[in-house]
N, C-alpha and C positions, 0 to 999 in steps of 0.2 A: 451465564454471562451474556444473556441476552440485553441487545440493546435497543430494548423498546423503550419507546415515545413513554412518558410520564406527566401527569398534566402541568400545563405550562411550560414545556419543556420547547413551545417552538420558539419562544422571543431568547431561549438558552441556550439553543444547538445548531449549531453549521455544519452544513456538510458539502464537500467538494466531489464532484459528479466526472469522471472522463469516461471515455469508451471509445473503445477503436476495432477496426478488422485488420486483421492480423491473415497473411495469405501462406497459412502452417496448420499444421490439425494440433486438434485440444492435446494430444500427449507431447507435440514439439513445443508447445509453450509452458505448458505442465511442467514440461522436464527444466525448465529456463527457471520457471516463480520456483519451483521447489528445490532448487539447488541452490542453497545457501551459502556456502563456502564462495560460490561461480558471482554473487552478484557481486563482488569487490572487480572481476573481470569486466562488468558493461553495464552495471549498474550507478547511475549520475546521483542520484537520488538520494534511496534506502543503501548504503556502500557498504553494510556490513547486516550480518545476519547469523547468530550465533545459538544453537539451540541449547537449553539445558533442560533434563528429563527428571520431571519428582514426580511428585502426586497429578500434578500438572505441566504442563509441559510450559516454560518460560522462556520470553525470547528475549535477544539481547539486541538491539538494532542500533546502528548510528545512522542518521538522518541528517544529509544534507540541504537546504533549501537553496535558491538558489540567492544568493546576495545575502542570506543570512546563516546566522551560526550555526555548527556542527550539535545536534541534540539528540542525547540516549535516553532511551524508552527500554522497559524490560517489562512489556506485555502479556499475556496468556496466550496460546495458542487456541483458537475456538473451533473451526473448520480447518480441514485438513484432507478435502475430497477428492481424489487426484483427477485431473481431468475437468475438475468442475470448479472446486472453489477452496478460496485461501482464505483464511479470516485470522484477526489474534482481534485483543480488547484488551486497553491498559487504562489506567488511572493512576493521578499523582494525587497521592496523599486521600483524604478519605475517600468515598464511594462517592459519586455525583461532583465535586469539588472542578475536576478536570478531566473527563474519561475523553477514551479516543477509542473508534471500532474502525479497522481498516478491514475492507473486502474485494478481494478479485473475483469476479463470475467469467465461467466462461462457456460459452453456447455455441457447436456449430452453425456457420452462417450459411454456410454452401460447400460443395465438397473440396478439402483442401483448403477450407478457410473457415477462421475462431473469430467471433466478438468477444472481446473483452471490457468487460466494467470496472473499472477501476473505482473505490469510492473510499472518502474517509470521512465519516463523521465522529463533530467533534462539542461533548453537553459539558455545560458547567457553568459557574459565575468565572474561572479562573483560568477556559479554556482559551484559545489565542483566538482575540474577537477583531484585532486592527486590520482594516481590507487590506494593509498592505502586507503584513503576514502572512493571512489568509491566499494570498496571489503570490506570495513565493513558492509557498506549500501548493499550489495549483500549478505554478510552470516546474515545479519538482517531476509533482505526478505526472505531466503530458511527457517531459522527460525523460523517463524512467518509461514511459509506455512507448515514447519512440524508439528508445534504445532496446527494449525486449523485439519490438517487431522489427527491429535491423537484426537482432539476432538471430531469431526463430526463423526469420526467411533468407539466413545465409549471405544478408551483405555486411559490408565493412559498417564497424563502427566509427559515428561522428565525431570529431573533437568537439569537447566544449568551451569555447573562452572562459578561463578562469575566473 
């Protein structure tokens, strides 16, 4: 379920890029992305996270953007490296038509402190291409990356205007 590049594939895929330091070690953030149940607690974003275990392991997410509609995905699980990196990869409808690869990396920076990469790319003729989309799904993510490092560093979380 890797999501490499395919020819022609650049005028067909976007991908949204964040990253941040985080002033926590890679297992206090770790423990934050991998506690699924906990993101309906301080997650603005991704507000639910539901796993179910078969031949593969399938997630069940509800995705909030911000200004736009409530959208479930039920993904694959791809990475799952504790400490390092989170990944899943879903598609609607056939193979290429609308895939999406979400990934977290995370690297210490200095002691006591994680970068995190936040990133979603997303290929297809049916993938969401309007920049104004595209820019919810981006102040989602910085969202959802503010709220993890108000978590993992022990301050209060923000309210968001509805």
């Amino acid at each position: 379920m890797e999501f490499a590049p395919r020819p022609g594939d650049a005028a067909r895929m976007d991908e949204i890029k964040t990253e941040l330091e985080i002033a926590a070690t890679p297992r206090r953030v770790w423990e934050i992305l991998a506690d699924w149940p906990g993101y309906a607690d301080w997650n603005p974003y991704i507000t639910r996270i539901e796993a179910t275990t078969r031949v593969v392991t399938r997630l069940n997410l509800r995705v909030a953007p911000p200004g736009g509609r409530v959208e479930r995905h039920k993904p694959a699980l791809v990475t799952f490296s504790p400490e390092r990196e989170l990944s899943w990869y879903g598609q609607l409808g056939l193979p290429g038509l609308a895939d999406t690869e979400r990934v977290f990396r995370l690297e210490p920076a200095a002691p006591g402190r994680v970068r995190m990469e936040h990133v979603c790319r997303l290929r297809g003729p049916l993938r969401p291409r309007s920049a104004r989309r595209l820019a919810r799904h981006e102040e989602g993510m910085r969202q959802m990356n503010e709220a993890l490092r108000r978590r993992a560093e022990g301050r209060p979380a923000e309210r968001l205007a509805a």
